[in-house]
C-alpha positions as CSV (number, residue, x, y, z in Angstrom):
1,X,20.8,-37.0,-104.9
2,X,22.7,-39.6,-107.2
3,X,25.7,-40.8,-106.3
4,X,29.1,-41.0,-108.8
5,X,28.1,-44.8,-108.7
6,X,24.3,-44.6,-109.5
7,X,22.9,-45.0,-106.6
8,X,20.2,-42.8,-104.9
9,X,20.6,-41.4,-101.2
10,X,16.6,-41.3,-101.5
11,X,16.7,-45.6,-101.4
12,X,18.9,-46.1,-98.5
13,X,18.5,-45.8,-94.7
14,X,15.6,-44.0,-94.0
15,X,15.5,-42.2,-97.2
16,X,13.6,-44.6,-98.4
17,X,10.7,-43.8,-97.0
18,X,10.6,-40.7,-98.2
19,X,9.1,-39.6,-101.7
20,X,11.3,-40.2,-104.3
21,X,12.3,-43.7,-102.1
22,X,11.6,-47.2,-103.1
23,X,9.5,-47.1,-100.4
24,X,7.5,-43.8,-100.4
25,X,4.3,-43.1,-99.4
26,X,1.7,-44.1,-101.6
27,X,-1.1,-41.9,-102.6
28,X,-2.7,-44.0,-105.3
29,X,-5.2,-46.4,-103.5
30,X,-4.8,-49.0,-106.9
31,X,-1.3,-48.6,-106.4
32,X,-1.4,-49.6,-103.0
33,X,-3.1,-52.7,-103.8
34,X,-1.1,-53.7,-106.4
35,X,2.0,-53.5,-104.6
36,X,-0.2,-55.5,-101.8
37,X,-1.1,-58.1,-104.1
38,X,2.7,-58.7,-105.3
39,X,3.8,-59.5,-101.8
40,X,3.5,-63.2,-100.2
41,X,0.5,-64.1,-98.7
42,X,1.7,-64.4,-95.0
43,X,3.5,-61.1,-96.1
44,X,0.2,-59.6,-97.4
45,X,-1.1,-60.1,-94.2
46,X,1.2,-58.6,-92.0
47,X,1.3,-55.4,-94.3
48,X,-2.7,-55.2,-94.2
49,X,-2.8,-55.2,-89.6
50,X,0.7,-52.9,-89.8
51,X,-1.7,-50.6,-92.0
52,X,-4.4,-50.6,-89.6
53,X,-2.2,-50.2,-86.7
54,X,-0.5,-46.9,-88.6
55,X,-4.2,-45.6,-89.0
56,X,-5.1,-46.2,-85.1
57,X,-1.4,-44.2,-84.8
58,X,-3.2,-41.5,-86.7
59,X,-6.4,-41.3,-85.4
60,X,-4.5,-41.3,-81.8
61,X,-2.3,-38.1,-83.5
62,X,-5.4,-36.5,-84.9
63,X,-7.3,-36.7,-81.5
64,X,-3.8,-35.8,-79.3
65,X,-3.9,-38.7,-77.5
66,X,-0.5,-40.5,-76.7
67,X,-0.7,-44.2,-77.3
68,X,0.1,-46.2,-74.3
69,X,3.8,-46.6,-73.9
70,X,3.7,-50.7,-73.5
71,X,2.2,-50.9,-76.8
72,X,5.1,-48.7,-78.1
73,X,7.6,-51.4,-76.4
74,X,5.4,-54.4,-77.3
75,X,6.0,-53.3,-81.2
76,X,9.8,-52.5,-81.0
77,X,9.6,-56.1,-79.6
78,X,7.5,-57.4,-82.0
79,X,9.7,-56.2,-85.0
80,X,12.4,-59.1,-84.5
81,X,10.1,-62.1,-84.4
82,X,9.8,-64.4,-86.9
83,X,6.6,-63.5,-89.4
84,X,4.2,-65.7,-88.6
85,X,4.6,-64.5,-84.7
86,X,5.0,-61.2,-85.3
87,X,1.8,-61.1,-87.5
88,X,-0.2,-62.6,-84.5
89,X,1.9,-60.2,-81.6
90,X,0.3,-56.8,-84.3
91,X,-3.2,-58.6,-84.4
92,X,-3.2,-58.2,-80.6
93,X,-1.6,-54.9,-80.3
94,X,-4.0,-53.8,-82.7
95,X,-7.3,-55.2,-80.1
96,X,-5.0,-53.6,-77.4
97,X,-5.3,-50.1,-79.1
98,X,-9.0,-50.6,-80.1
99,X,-9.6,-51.4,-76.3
100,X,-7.6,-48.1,-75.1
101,X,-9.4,-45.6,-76.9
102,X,-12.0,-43.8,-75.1
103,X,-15.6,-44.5,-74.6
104,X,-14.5,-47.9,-77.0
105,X,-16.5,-50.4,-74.7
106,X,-19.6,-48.5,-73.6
107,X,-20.9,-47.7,-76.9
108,X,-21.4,-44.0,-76.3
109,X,-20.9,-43.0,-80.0
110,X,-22.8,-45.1,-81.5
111,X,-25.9,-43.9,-82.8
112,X,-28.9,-45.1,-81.8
C-alpha cells in the first residue's frame, strides 16, 4: 500500500521481506547471484553460510525436526557482532547443525 508521501508499507519493518519488498524472496536463481555478486566480498560471504544455514532450517522443517534451541540462541547472539565475527560464529553454527542431524556421523545413508 503507498503512502500519501510515496513510500511503500511493503519496504519497511518486516514488510520487506515479503513479495513486493526490497527484500523479497527471490525465485530467479540468476537473480540471486547477481544481487550476490553486487554485495562486498566479506558481505558475499556471510549471505552465502546465512543461505546454507536457512536451507538446514528447511530440511529440519521438511523432516519435523526442531533445531536445537542453543543454536537458536547462539544466532540471536550472533546477529550483533561485528561481520567478520559473525561470519565465523554462522560457519560454526552451520557444522553444529550438520553434526545434529540424525545418522550424520555414521554414514548410514550413504550408499555403498
Amino acid at each position: 500500500m503507498e503512502k500519501k508521501d510515496g513510500r511503500n508499507d511493503k519496504n519497511q519493518g518486516l514488510g520487506r521481506f515479503e513479495p513486493g519488498g526490497d527484500l523479497e524472496p527471490i525465485e530467479d536463481r540468476r537473480e540471486y547471484e547477481n544481487r550476490l555478486n553486487a554485495l562486498p566480498t566479506d558481505q558475499q560471504e556471510l549471505a552465502h553460510e546465512l543461505s546454507r544455514f536457512a536451507d538446514l532450517c528447511q530440511y529440519f522443517e521438511r523432516e519435523k525436526m526442531d533445531i536445537p534451541a542453543e543454536i537458536v540462541e547462539d544466532l540471536g547472539r550472533a546477529s550483533r557482532l561485528p561481520l567478520p565475527e559473525r561470519l565465523e560464529k554462522i560457519k560454526k553454527l552451520n557444522q553444529r547443525l550438520m553434526e545434529s542431524l540424525p545418522n550424520a556421523c555414521d554414514g548410514a545413508r550413504i550408499r555403498q
